[in-house]
C-alpha positions in Angstrom: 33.4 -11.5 20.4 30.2 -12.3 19.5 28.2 -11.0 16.3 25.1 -8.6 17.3 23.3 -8.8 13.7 20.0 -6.0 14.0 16.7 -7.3 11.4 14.7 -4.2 10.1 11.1 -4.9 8.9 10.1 -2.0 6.9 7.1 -2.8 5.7 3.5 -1.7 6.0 1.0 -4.5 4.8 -1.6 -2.7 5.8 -1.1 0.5 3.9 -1.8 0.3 0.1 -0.9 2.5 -2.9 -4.0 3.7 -4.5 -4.4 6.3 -7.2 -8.0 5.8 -8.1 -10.4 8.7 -9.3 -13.4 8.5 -6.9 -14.2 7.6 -3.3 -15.2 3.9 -3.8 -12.2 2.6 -3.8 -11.0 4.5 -0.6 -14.1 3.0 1.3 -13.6 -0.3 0.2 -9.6 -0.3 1.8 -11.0 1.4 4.9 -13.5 -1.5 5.1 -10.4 -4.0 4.5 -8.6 -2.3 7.3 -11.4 -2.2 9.5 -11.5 -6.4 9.4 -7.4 -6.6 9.6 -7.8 -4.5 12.5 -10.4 -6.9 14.3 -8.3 -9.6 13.2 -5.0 -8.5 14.7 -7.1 -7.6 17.7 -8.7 -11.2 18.1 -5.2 -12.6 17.6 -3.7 -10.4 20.2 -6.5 -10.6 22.8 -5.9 -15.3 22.5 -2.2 -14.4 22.9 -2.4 -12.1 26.1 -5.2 -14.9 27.3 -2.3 -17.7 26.7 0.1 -15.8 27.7 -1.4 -13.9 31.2 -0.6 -10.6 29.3 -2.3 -7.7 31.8 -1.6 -5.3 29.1 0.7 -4.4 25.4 3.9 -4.9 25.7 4.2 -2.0 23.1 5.4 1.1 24.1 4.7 4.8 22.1 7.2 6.9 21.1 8.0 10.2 19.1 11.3 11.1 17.8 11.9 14.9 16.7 13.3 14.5 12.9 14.6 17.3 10.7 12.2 18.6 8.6 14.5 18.7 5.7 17.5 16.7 5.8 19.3 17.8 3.0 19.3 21.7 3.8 21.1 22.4 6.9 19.7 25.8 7.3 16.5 24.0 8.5 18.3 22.1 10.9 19.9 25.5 12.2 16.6 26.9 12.4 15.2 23.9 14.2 12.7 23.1 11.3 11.4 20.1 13.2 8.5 17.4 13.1 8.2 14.4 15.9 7.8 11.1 14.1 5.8 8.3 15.9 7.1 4.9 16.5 6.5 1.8 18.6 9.2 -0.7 20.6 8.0 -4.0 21.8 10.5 -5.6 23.6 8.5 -9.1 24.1 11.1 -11.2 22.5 14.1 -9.4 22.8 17.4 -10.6 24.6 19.4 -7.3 24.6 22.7 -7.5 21.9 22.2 -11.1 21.9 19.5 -10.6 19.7 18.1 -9.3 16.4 15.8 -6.3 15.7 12.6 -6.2 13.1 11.6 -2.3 12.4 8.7 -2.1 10.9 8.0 1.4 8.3 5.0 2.5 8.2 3.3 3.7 4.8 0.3 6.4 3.3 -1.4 5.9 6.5 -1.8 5.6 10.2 0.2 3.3 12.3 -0.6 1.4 15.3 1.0 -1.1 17.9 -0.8 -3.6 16.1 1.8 -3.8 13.6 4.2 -4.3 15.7 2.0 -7.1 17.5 0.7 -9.3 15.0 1.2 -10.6 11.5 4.7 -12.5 9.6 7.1 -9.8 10.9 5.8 -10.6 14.8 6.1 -14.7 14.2 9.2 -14.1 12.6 10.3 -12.0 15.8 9.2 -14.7 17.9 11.9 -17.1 15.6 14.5 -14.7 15.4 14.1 -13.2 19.6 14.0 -10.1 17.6 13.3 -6.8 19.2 10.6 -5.3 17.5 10.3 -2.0 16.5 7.6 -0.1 14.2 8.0 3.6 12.7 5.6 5.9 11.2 6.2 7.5 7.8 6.2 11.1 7.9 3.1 13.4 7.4 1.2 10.4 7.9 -0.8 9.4 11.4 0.2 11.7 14.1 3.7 12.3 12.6 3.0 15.7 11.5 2.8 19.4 12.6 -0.5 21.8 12.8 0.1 22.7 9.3 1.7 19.6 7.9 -1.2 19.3 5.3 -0.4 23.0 3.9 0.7 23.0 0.5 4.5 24.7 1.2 4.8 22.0 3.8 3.8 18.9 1.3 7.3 20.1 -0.4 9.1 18.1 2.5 6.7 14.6 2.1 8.8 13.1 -0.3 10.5 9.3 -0.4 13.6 10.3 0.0 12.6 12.2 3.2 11.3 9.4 4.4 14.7 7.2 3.6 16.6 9.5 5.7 14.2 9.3 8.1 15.0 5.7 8.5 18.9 6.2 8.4 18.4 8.8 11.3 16.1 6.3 13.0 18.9 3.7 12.9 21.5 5.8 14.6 19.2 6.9 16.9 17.8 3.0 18.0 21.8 2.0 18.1 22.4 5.1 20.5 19.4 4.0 22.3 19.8 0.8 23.1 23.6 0.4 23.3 23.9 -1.8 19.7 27.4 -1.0 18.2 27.7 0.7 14.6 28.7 -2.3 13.1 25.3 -4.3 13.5 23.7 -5.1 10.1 20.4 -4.6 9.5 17.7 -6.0 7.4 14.5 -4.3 5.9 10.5 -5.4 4.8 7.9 -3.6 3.6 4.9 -4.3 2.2 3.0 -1.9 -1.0 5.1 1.7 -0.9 6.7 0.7 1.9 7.8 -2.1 0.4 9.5 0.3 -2.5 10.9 2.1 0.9 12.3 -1.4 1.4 14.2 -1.9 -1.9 15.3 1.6 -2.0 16.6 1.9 1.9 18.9 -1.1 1.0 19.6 0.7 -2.8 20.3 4.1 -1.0 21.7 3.5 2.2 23.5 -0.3 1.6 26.6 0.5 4.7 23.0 0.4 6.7 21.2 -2.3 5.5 22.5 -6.1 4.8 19.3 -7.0 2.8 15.5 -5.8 2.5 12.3 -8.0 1.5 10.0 -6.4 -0.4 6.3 -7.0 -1.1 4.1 -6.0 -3.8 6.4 -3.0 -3.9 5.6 -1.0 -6.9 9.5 -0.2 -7.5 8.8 1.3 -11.6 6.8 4.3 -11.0 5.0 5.4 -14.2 2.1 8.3 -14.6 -0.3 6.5 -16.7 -0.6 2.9 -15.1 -2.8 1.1 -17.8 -1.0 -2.4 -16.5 -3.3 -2.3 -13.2 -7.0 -2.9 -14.7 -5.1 -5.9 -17.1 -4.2 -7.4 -14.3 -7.7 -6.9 -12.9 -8.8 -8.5 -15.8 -6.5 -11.4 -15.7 -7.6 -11.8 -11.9 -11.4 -11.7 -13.1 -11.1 -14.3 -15.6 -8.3 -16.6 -13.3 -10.3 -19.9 -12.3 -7.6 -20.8 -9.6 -9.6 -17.6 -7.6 -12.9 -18.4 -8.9 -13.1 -16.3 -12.1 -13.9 -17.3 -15.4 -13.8 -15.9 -19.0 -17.7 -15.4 -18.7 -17.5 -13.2 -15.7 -14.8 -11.1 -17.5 -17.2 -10.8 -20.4 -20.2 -9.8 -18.2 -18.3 -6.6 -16.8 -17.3 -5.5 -19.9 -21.0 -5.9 -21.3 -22.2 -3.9 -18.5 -19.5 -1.0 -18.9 -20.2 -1.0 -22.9 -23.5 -0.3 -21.6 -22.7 2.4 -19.3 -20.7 3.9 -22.1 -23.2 3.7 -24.6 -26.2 5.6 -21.7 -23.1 8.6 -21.6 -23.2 8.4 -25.4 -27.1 9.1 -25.3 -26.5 11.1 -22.4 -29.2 9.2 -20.6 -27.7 10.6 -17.2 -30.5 10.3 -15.4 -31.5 6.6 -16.2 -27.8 6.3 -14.5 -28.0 8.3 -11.5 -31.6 6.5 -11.0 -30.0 3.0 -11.0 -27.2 3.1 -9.6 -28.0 5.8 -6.8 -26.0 8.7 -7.0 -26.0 11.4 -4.6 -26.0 13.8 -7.5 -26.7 14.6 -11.0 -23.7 13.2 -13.3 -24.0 15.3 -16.5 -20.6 17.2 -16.4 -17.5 15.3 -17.4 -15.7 15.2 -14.2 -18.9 14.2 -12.3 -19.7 11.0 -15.1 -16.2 10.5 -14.8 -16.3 10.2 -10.9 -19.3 7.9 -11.8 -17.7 5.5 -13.7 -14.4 5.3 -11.3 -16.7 4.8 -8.5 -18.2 1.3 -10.3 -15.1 0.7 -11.7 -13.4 1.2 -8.0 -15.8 -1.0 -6.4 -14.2 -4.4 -8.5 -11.1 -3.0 -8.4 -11.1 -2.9 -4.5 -12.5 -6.8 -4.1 -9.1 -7.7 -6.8 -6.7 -5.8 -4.9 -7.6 -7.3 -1.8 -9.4 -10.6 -2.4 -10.6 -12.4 0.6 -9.4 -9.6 3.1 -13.1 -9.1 4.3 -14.8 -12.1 4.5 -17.2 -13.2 1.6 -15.6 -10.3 -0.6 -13.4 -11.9 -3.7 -13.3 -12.3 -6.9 -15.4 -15.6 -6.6 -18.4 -13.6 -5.1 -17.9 -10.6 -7.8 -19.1 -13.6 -10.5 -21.3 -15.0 -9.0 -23.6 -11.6 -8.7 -22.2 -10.4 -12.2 -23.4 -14.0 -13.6 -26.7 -14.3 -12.1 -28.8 -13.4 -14.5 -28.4 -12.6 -18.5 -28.6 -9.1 -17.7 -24.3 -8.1 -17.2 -26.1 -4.2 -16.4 -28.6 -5.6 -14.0 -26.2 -7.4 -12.3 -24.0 -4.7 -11.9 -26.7 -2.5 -10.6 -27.2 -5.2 -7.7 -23.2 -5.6 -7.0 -23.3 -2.0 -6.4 -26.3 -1.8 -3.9 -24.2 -4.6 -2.2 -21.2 -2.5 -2.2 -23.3 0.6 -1.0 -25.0 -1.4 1.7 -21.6 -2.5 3.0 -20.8 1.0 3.7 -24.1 2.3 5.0 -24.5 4.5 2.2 -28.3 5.4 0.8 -26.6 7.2 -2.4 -22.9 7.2 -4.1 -21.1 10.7 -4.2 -20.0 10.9 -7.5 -19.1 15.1 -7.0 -16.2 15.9 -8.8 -16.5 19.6 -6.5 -16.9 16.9 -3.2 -14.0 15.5 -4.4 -11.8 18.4 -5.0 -13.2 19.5 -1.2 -12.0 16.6 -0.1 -8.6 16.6 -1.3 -8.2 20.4 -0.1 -8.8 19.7 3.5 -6.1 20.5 5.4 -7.1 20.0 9.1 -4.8 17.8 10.6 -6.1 15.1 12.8 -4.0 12.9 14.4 -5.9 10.7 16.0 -7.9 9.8 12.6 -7.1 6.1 11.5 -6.5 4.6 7.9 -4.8 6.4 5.0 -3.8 10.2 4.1 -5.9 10.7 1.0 -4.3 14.5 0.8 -0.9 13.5 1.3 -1.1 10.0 -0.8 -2.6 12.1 -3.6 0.5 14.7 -3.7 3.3 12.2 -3.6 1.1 10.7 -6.7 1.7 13.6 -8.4 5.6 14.7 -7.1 7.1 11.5 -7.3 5.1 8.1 -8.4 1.7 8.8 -10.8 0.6 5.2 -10.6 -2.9 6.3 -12.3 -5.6 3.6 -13.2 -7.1 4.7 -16.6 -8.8 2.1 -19.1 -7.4 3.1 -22.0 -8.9 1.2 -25.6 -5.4 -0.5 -26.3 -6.0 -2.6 -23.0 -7.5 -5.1 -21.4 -9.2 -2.8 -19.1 -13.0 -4.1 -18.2 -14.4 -0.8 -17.2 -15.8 2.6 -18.7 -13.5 4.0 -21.7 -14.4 7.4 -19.9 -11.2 6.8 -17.7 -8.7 8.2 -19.2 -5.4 9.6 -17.6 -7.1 13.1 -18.6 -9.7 12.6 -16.3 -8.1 11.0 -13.5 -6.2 12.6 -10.8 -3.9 14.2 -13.0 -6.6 16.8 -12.7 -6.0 17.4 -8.7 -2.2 18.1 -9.0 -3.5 21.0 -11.4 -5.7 22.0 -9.4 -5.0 21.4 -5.7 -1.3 21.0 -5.8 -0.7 23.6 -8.3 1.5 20.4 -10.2 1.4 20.7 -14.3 0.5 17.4 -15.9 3.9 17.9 -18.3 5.6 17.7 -14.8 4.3 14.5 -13.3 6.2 13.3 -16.5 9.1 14.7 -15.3 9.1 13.9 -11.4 8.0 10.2 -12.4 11.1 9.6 -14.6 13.1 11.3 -12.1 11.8 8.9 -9.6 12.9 6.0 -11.9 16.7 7.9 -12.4 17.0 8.1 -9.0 15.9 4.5 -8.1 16.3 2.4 -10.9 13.1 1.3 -11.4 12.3 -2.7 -11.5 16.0 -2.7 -13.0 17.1 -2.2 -9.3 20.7 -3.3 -9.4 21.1 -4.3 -5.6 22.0 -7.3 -3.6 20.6 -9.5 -1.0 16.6 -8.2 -1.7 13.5 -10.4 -1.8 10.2 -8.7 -3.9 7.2 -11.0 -3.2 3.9 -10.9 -5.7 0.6 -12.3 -6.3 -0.7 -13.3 -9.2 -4.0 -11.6 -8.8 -2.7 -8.3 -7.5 -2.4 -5.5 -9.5 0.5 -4.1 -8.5 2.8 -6.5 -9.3 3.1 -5.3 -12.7 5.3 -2.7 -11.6 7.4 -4.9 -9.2 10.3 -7.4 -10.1 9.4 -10.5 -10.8 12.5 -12.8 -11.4 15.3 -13.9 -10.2 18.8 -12.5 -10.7 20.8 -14.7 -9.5 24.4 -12.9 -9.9 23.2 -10.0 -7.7 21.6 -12.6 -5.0 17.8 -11.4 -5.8 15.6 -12.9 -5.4 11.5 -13.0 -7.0 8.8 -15.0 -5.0 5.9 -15.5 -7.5 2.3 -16.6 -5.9 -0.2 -18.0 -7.7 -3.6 -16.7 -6.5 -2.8 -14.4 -3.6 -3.3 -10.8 -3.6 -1.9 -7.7 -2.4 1.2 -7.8 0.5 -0.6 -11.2 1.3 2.3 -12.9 2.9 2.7 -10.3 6.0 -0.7 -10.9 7.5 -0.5 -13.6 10.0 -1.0 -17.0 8.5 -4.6 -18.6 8.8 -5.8 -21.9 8.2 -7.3 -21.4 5.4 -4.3 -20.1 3.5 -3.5 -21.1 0.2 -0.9 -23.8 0.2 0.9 -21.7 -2.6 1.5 -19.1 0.4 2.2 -21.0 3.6 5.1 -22.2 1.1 6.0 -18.3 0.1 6.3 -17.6 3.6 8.4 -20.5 4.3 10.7 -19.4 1.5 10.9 -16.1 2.7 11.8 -17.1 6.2 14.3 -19.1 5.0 15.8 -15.9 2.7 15.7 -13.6 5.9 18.0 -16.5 8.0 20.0 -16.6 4.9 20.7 -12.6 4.8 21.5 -13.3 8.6 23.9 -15.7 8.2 25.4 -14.1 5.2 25.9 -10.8 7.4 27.3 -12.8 10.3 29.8 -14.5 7.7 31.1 -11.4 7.0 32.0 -10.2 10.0 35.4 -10.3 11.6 
């Protein structure tokens, strides 16, 4: 009898956890996703040319899933939502062959991911069936009034785990693969923590998971994120230094002492703002919006072209002036966007946050949504607290940051962010995660790694892949020329961790 062994991808590289104060920071990922998108589009297009492709060979899907599926009233009731997912079938040999699922993450996804990047070459290795599923309340995988607050009660992690486990039944029934196939998970980001946690949770399902800057230790006040953003700024392996550090802090000491003197308007003048910046939530919106702005090129350096950490010194050293120089970085930033002022409107904001029109045909991420699970399940807020190595404007403070919306919008108590976060770390086991047969891949540079696992345990057969000078979920887009060598050889490491956890489900078989 021969060995059908299934390969789940859940991962979403191109879906990143933010919890910023501010819009900047948003803009600057939809810009990144913009150019991954006409990336994966260029790199399809060559491949249908090659290939005498006529059209995708993805195919669209929606599967009705349980709203709840822990309450079976619900189910009685036929509490329902139909969850979007893709099949591409381009590789696949029928049992004979493997299958790479791909979960989607806080936003939208497409066929593209389904099409392009590591999991696809891997695919192509592996004759893997390929198949990509949208998280719930994200994309078009919601109802009319999914963005309602007494709906947002059901967009939770461990929805989104059973999700998967119901997904897997349902593929198996599907496509004729037997119950005793083993699968393997990725993700990339949250879906990377989806990654970790579907093979914690659900291990009869899953034979191993890889997981990429997967934020795994959920924490409310997150002061290890702008350290790291220091670290990266200063890193001369990415073209930082010690002097470009030391520039942005001079120009945020500045910006803290014109709040001090409550020279608002010399502010608003220089560095555009939409609106007057007086009241505390508005300077604070400020301030995250500059702050957001370096923070973005970090996170993902070299995802749009010219835009890394390299370029961020260069303007912030080009003249004696750190507040000058900051004042030009942001024009840049705003001209990138087509912007003539910054909104810094706390009220905007708050508007923002409250809109609960549903869309499904809007691309990129689900700042409502992203924002709630923030404040039920994972915090993960950026403040720059005076105990850290945090570059930017003191006036960030976990106070001030979104801590405020869950009040507010979500009707969430600060004291029980607390609570749900440490929950969240009960329940998973934070970066303690005591699992086998799991991969979590880091950058140096990114952020988020400081909430990821980062070695080795060797007895448990996880493993940590460490890479100097790369940035966030860098090892799932599709490999370029220009890649680091430090990353051609994480990927090749990877590859060959994923044909271990094969082989080591196929040994174990009968």
């Amino acid at each position: 009898m021969k060995i059908l062994v299934i390969l789940v991808f859940v991962l979403n590289a191109f879906h990143i956890s933010e919890s910023v104060l501010g819009t900047r920071f948003w803009k600057f990922r939809q810009l990144v996703e913009h150019h991954r998108r006409q990336r994966a589009d260029q790199v399809i297009a060559e491949r249908y040319r090659k290939n005498g492709y006529r059209s995708s060979p993805t195919q669209t899907f929606f599967l009705e899933q349980p709203l709840d599926h822990f309450n079976a009233m619900f189910k009685e009731l036929g509490k329902t939502y139909k969850q979007r997912y893709y099949v591409n079938a381009e590789f696949w040999f029928g049992q004979e062959s493997p299958v790479f699922l791909f979960i989607g993450g806080e936003g939208t996804l497409t066929a593209r991911d389904v099409e392009a990047g590591e999991m696809y070459e891997l695919g192509r290795q592996h004759k893997a069936l390929l198949v990509g599923v949208e998280h719930r309340f994200y994309g078009a995988s919601l109802n009319d009034d999914g963005l309602q607050l007494e709906e947002l009660e059901y967009l939770s992690s461990q929805q989104a785990l059973a999700d998967l486990a119901t997904f897997v039944r349902y593929i198996r029934t599907k496509y004729g693969i037997p119950d005793s196939t083993q699968w393997i998970c990725f993700g990339g980001s949250y879906p990377g923590a989806l990654s970790a946690w579907f093979r914690l949770k659900y291990p009869h399902l899953v034979a191993g998971a890889v997981a990429s800057s997967a934020p795994v230790r959920a924490i409310t006040n997150f002061e290890g994120y702008n350290d790291v953003v220091a670290a990266s700024l200063s890193s001369e392996l990415v073209g930082g230094s010690k002097g470009c550090l030391e520039t942005v802090r001079a120009a945020f000491r500045q910006i803290d002492d014109m709040i001090l003197y409550t020279l608002y308007d010399q502010l608003q003048e220089d560095f555009q703002s939409c609106n007057k910046i007086s009241m505390q939530e508005d300077t604070v919106q400020f301030v995250s919006n500059l702050a957001g702005n370096i923070m973005g090129v970090v996170q993902y350096n070299n995802e749009i072209p010219g835009q890394n950490i390299s370029h961020v010194c260069e303007v912030m050293t080009s003249t004696s002036n750190p507040y000058t120089n900051l004042v030009a970085l942001n024009k840049e930033y705003m001209a990138m966007s087509n912007e003539t002022c910054v909104d810094n409107s706390y009220m905007n904001y708050t508007a923002m946050m409250s809109n609960t029109t549903v869309d499904r045909a809007a691309m990129g991420a689900g700042e409502r949504q992203w924002t709630y699970q923030t404040c039920s399940q994972f915090g993960y807020y950026q403040t720059c607290d005076a105990n850290t190595d945090c570059p930017f404007s003191k006036q960030m403070s976990l106070a001030y940051s979104d801590l405020q919306i869950c009040q507010k919008i979500f009707k969430i108590n600060p004291a029980d962010v607390d609570v749900d976060v440490q929950f969240t770390n009960d329940y998973y086991g934070g970066n303690r995660t005591q699992q086998s047969k799991i991969v979590f891949v880091n950058g140096s540079i990114d952020p988020w790694h400081w909430l990821s696992i980062l070695t080795n345990q060797t007895a448990l057969h996880q493993y940590a892949v460490f890479i100097p000078g790369t940035a966030h979920c860098a090892d799932l887009g599709t490999a370029r020329d220009s890649d680091p060598a430090a990353l051609s050889a994480a990927r090749q490491e990877i590859a060959g961790l994923v044909a271990q956890f094969l082989e080591d489900a196929v040994r174990r078989k009968p």
